[in-house]
C-alpha positions in Angstrom: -22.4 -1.4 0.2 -21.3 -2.3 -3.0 -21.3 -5.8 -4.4 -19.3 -6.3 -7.7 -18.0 -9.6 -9.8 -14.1 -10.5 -9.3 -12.4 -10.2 -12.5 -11.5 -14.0 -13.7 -13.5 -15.9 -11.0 -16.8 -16.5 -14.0 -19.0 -14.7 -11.9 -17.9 -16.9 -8.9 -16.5 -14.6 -6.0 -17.5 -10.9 -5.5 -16.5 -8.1 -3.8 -18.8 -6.8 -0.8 -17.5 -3.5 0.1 -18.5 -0.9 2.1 -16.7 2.5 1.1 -16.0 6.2 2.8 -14.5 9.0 2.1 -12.1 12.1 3.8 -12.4 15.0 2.5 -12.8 18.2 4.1 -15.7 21.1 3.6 -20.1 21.2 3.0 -19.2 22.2 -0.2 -17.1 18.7 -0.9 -20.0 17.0 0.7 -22.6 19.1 -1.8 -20.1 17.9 -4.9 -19.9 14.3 -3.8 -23.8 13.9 -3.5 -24.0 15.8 -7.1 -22.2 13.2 -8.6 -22.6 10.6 -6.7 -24.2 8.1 -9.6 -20.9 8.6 -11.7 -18.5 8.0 -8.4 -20.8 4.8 -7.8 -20.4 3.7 -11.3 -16.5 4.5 -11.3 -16.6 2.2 -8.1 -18.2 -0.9 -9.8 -16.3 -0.7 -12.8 -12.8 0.0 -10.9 -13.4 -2.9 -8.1 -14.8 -5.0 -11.2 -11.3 -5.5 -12.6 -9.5 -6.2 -10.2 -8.1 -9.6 -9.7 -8.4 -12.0 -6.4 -4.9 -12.1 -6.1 -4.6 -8.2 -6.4 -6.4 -7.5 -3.1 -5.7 -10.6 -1.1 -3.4 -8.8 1.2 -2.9 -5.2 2.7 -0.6 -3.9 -0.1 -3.1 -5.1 -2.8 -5.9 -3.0 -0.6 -4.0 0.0 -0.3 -3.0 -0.1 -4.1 -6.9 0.0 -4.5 -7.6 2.3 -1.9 -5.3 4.5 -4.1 -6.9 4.1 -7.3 -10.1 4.8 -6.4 -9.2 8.2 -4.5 -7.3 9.4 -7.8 -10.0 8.3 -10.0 -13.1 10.2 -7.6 -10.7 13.1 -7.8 -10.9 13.3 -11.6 -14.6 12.8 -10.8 -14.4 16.4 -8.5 -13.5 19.5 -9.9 -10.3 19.6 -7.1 -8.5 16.8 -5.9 -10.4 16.9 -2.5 -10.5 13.0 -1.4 -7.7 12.8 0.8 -8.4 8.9 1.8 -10.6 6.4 1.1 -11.5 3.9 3.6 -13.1 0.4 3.3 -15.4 0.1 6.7 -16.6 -3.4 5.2 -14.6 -5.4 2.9 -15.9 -8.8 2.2 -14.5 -11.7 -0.5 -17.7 -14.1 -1.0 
């Protein structure tokens, strides 16, 4: 999982998220775990600015869902993430 600071809370509320991806293809897999360290950064920096009032409902998720897909495609060397999905999603 990843655990990240909500934007404008002081360090008060985080993010507990546990994130997958669809894709299709070993070599997708193979290209994921190659650069997985920058995808995991993108992650924490992306979920880091967003605002409690952003993701406090299922638009605000899906417009983050979104955002991260596009921004691990510019990660891959295709567009090949075709969903992302939260399997744990926690606001502490």
């Amino acid at each position: 999982p990843i655990v990240v600071n909500l934007r404008e809370t002081h360090a008060t509320r985080k993010i507990r998220a546990e994130i997958h991806l669809e894709y299709q293809g070993d070599q997708v897999a193979k290209e994921i775990e190659e650069q997985g360290v920058k995808i995991r950064d993108m992650l924490i920096t992306k979920i880091g600015t967003v605002k409690l009032e952003e993701i406090d409902s299922e638009v605000g998720r899906n417009r983050l869902r979104a955002l991260l897909r596009d921004e691990i495609n510019k990660i891959l060397e295709h567009n090949q993430i075709k969903q992302v999905y939260f399997t744990e999603f926690l606001i502490l």
